[in-house]
C-alpha positions as semicolon CSV with decimal commas, in nm:
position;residue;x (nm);y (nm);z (nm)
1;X;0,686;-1,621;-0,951
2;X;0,360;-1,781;-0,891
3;X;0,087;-1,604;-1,111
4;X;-0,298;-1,623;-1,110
5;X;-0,471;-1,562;-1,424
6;X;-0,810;-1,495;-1,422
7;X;-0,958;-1,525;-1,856
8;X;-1,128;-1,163;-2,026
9;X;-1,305;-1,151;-2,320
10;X;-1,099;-0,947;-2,585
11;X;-1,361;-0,663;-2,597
12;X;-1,566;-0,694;-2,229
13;X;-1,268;-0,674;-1,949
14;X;-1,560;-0,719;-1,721
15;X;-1,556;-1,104;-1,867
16;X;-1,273;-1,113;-1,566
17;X;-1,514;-1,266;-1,324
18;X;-1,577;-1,590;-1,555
19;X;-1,257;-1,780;-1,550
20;X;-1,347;-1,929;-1,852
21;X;-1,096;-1,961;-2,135
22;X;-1,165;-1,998;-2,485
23;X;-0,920;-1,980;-2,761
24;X;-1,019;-1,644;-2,915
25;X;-0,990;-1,488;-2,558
26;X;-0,706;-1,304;-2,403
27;X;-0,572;-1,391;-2,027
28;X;-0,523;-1,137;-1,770
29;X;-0,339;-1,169;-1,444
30;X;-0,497;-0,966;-1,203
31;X;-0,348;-0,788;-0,858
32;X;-0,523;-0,584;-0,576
33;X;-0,362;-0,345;-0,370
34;X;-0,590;-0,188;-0,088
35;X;-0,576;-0,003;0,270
36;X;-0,745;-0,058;0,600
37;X;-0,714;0,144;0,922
38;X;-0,716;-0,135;1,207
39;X;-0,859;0,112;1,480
40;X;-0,626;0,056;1,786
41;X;-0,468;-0,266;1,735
42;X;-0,298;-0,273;2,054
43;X;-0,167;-0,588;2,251
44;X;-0,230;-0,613;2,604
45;X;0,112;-0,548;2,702
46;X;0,275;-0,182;2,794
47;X;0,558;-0,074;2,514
48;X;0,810;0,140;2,705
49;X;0,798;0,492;2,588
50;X;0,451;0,464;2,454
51;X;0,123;0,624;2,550
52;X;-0,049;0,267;2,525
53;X;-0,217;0,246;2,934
54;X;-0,577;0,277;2,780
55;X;-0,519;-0,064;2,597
56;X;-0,389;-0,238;2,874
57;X;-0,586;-0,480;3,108
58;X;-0,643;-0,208;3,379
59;X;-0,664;0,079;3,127
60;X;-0,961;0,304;3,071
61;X;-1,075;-0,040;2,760
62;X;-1,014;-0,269;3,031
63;X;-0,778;-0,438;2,757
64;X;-0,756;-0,770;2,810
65;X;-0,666;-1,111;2,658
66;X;-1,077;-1,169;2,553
67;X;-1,087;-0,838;2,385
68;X;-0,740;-0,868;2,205
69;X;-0,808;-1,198;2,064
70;X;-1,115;-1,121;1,955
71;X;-0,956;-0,783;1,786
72;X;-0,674;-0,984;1,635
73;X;-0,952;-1,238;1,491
74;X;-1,201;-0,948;1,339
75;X;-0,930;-0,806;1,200
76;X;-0,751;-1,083;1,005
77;X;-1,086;-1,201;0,859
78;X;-1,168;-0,882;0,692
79;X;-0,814;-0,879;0,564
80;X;-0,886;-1,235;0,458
81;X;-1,217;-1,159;0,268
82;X;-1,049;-0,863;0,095
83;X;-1,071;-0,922;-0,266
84;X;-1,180;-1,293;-0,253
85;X;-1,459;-1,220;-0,441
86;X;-1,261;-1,156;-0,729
87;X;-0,959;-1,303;-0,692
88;X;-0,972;-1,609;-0,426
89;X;-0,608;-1,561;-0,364
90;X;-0,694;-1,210;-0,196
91;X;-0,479;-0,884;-0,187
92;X;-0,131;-0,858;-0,294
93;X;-0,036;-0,577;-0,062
94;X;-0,250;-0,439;0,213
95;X;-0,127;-0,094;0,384
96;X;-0,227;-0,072;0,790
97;X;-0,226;0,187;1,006
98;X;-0,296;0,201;1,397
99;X;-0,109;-0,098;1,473
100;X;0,105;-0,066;1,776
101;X;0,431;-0,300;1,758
102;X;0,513;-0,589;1,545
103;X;0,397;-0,825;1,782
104;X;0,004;-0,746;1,665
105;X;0,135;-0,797;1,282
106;X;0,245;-1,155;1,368
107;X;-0,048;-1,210;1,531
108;X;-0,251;-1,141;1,175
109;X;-0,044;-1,320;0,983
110;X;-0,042;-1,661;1,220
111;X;-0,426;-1,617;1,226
112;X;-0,622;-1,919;1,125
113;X;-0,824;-1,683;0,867
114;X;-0,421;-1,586;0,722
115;X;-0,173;-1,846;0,795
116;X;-0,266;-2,029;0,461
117;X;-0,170;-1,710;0,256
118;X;0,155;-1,678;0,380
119;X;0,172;-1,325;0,441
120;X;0,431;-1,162;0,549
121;X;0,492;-0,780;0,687
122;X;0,727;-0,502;0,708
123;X;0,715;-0,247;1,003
124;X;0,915;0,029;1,105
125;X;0,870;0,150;1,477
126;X;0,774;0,549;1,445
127;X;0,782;0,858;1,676
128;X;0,375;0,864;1,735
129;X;0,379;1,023;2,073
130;X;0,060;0,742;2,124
131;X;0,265;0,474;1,980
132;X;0,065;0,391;1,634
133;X;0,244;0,281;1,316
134;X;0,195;0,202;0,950
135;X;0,319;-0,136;0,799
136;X;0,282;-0,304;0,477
137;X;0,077;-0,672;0,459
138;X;0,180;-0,843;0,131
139;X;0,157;-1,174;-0,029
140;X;0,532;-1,275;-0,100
141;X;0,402;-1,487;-0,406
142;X;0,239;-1,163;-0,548
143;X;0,493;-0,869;-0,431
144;X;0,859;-0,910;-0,352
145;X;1,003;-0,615;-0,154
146;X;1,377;-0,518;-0,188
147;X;1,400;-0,205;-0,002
148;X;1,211;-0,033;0,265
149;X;1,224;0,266;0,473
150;X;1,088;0,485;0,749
151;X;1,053;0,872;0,593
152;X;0,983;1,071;0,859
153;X;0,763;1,333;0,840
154;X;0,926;1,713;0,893
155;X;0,841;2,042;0,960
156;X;0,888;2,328;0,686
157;X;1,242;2,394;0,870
158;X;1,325;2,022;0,838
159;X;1,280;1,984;1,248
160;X;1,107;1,632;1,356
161;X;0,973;1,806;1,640
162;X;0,597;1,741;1,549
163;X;0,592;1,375;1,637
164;X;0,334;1,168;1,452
165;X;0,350;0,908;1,195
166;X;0,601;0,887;0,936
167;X;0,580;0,769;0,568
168;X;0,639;0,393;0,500
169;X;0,790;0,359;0,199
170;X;0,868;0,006;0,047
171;X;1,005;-0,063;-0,317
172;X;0,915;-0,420;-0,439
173;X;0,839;-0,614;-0,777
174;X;0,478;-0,722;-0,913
175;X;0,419;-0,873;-1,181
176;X;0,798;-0,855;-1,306
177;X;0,756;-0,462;-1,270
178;X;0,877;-0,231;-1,032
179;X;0,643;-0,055;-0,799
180;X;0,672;0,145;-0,495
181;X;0,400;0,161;-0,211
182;X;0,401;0,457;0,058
183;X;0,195;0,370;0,334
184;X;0,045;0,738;0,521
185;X;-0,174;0,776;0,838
186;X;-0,180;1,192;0,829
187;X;-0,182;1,411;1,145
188;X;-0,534;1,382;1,259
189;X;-0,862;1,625;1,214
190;X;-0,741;1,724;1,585
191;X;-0,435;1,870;1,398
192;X;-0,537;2,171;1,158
193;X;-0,518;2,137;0,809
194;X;-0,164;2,256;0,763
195;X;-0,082;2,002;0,936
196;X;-0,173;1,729;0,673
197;X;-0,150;1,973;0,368
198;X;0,268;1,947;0,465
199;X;0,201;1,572;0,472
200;X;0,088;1,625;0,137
201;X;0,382;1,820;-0,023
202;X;0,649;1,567;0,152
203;X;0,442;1,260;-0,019
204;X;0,454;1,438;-0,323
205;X;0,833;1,512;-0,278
206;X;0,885;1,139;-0,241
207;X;0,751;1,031;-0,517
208;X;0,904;1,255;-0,702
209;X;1,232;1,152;-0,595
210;X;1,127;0,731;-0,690
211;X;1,071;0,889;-1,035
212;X;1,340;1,037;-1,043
213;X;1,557;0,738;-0,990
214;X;1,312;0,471;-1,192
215;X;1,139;0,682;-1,454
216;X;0,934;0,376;-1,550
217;X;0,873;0,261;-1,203
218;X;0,446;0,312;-1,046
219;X;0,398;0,493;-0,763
220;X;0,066;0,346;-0,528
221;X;0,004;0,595;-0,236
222;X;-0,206;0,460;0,018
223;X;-0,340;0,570;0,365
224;X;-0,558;0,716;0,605
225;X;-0,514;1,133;0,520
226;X;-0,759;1,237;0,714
227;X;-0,852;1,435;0,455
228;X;-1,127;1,352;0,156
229;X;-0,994;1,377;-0,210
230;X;-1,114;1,747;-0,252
231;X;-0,915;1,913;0,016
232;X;-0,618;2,071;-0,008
233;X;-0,359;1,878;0,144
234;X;-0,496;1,568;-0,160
235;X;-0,582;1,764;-0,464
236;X;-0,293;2,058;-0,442
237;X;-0,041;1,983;-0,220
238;X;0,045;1,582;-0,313
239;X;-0,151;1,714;-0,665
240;X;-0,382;1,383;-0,656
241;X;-0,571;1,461;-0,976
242;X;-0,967;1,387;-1,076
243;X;-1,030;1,352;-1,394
244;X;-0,814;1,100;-1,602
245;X;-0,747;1,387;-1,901
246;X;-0,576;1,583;-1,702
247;X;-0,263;1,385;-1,642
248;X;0,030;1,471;-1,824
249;X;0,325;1,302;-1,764
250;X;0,425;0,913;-1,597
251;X;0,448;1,093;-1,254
252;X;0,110;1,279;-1,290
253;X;-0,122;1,121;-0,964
254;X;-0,448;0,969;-1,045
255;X;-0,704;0,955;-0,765
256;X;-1,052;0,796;-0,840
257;X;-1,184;0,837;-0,508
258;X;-1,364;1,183;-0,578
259;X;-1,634;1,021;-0,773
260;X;-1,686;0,771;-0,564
261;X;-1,731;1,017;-0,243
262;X;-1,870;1,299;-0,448
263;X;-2,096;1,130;-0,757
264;X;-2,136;0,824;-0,630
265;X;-2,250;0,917;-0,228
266;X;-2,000;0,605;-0,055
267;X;-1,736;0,680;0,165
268;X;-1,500;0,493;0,425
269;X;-1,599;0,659;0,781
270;X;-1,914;0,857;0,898
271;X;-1,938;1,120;1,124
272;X;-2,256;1,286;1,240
273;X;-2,428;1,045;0,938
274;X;-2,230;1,203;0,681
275;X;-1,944;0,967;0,492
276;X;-1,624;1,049;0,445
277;X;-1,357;0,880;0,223
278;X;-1,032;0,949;0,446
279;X;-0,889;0,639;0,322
280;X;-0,735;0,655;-0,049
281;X;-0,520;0,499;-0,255
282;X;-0,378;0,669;-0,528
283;X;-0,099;0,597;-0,796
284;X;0,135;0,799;-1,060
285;X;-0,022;0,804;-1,458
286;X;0,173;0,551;-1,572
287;X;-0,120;0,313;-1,403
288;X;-0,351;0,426;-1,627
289;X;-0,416;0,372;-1,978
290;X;-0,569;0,096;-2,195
291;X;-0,251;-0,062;-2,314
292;X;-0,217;-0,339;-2,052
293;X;0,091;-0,439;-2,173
294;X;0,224;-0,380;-1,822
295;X;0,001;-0,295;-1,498
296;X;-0,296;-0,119;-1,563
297;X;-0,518;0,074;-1,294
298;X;-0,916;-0,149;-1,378
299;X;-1,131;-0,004;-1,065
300;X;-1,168;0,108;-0,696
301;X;-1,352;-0,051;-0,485
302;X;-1,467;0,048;-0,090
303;X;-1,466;-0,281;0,069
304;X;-1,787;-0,383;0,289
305;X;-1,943;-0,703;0,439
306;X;-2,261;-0,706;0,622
307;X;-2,115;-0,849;0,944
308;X;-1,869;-0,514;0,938
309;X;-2,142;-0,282;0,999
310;X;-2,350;-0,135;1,273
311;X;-2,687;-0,288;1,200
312;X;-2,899;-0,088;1,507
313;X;-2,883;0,201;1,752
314;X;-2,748;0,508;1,673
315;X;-2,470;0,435;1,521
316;X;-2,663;0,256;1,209
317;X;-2,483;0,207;0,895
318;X;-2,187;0,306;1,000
319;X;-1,867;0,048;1,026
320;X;-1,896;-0,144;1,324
321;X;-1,620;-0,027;1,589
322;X;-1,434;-0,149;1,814
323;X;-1,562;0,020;2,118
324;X;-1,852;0,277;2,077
325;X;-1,923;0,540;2,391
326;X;-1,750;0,317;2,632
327;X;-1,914;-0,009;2,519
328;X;-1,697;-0,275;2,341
329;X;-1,876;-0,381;2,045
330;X;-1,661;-0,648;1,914
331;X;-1,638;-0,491;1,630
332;X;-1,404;-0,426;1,382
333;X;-1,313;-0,068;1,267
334;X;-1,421;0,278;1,251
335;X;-1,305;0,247;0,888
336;X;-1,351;0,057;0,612
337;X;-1,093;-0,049;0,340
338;X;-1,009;0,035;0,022
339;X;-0,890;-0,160;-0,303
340;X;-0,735;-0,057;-0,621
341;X;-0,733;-0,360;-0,894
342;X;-0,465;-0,361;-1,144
343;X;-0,491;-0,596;-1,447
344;X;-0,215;-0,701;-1,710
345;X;-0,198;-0,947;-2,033
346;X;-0,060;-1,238;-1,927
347;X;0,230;-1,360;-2,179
């Protein structure tokens, strides 16, 4: 496997960013795993069965090939910057969410800002009654899947009647370690909170069970939960924990996204000029520690560029959407991404 090695002085990991290598200094191979909610990727094109006719041509959007284009572009050139400023190689994995079909994914990955990478995806058409689904974006030299699936997501009496957006769930090597990635977009704030907080407990159950069968596998949870790290459905029902001391086993969850929503002000969407950080990602114990022997959780890191932001009007510093009261921006998201980086001694 290809490997990128970025050099960190023995005592200052933050020497990461110099790439130079002396002989008293130890080498580091660095990853990045992140999340972005793509806002209505939609083709132009009805899918039979789905609830797509505002993203078509004659559709409330007036959806058409201009707009699309431009949506597919926008899109793969944040995906493209992700990272780059610390690792010019760019993500490993990416989780989505609100793409419609796999047709959109090939569209990012042929992109002129992608097609170098050689990404490739994996997508599993869901139940969404509007026709949204997760996938997984990864860099094949970086993270080699072996087995995917759809989870779907149940009611307490195991029906499937509520139908939203299951749990993409794809097992994969990095860094010659196994890891699993489950890729979440939870019932919506339109949905009450039960609603997500029984997202929660079947995310937790799923983990559980990848533990279960690979004790010393990692565990990265990623998604839009609709929910910020301190509600329910996060801190009790998955059991995403704050504070690093409190984790007391390999299957433990580790989520450093309350400080950065609740200490540090930042989030990933605003509404009525407040943040919120709906979009997370975080990963079983195991992740963290200082012995970076194998992967190692370093920092997280809200992703934002200048041109991804509303610079005037009303909607001011707020991510730059695609459509805003009726008028098409051009923009990109009403989210921004997220990043985890992971670091590990290079032998």
């Amino acid at each position: 496997m290809r490997r990128f090695y970025h050099s960190v002085a023995a005592l200052l990991l933050v020497a990461l960013l110099c790439g130079q290598v002396a002989a008293q200094q130890k080498r580091f191979e660095m990853y990045a795993v992140g999340f972005y909610n793509l806002e209505n990727l939609f083709d132009t094109i009805h899918d039979e069965g789905k609830n797509d006719y505002e993203y078509l041509p004659d559709g409330k959007n007036k959806w058409g090939t201009m707009k699309y284009v431009n949506k597919v572009k926008n899109m793969s050139e944040a995906l493209a910057d992700m990272a780059s400023d610390m690792l010019p190689v760019g993500m490993a994995a990416v989780g989505v969410s609100e793409i419609e079909n796999s047709r959109v994914l090939q569209a990012l990955v042929e992109s002129d800002a992608l097609a170098a990478r050689g990404w490739k995806f994996i997508h599993v058409e869901g139940p969404d009654a509007r026709g949204v689904d997760c996938a997984l974006l990864y860099n094949p030299a970086l993270f080699q899947p072996y087995a995917y699936k759809l989870a779907p997501y149940l009611m307490e009496d195991g029906s499937d009647e509520y139908k939203t957006r299951g749990f993409l769930v794809v097992s994969g090597m990095m860094s010659g370690e196994r890891v699993h990635m489950i890729v979440n977009h939870w019932p919506s704030r339109y949905a009450s909170s039960p609603a997500r907080e029984r997202a929660g407990v079947q995310v937790r159950e799923l983990k559980d069970s990848l533990m279960a069968e690979h004790p010393d596998s990692k565990v990265i949870i990623m998604g839009d939960m609709n929910d910020d790290p301190d509600d329910k459905s996060m801190k009790k029902c998955l059991g995403a924990m704050r504070y690093r001391e409190d984790l007391k086993s390999p299957a433990d969850l580790y989520n450093p996204w309350w400080k950065v929503l609740r200490e540090d002000g930042v989030g990933t969407l605003k509404y009525k000029g407040d943040w919120n950080l709906f979009d997370q990602v975080v990963f079983t114990a195991n992740l963290v520690g200082k012995d970076r022997s194998t992967l190692k959780f370093y920092k997280p890191e809200i992703f934002s560029r200048s041109y991804m932001m509303q610079t005037e009007g009303k909607y001011r510093g707020s991510p730059k959407r695609t459509h805003a009261s009726g008028i098409w921006l051009n923009g990109y998201s009403d989210h921004l991404p997220v990043i985890i980086y992971m670091v590990k001694e290079a032998k």
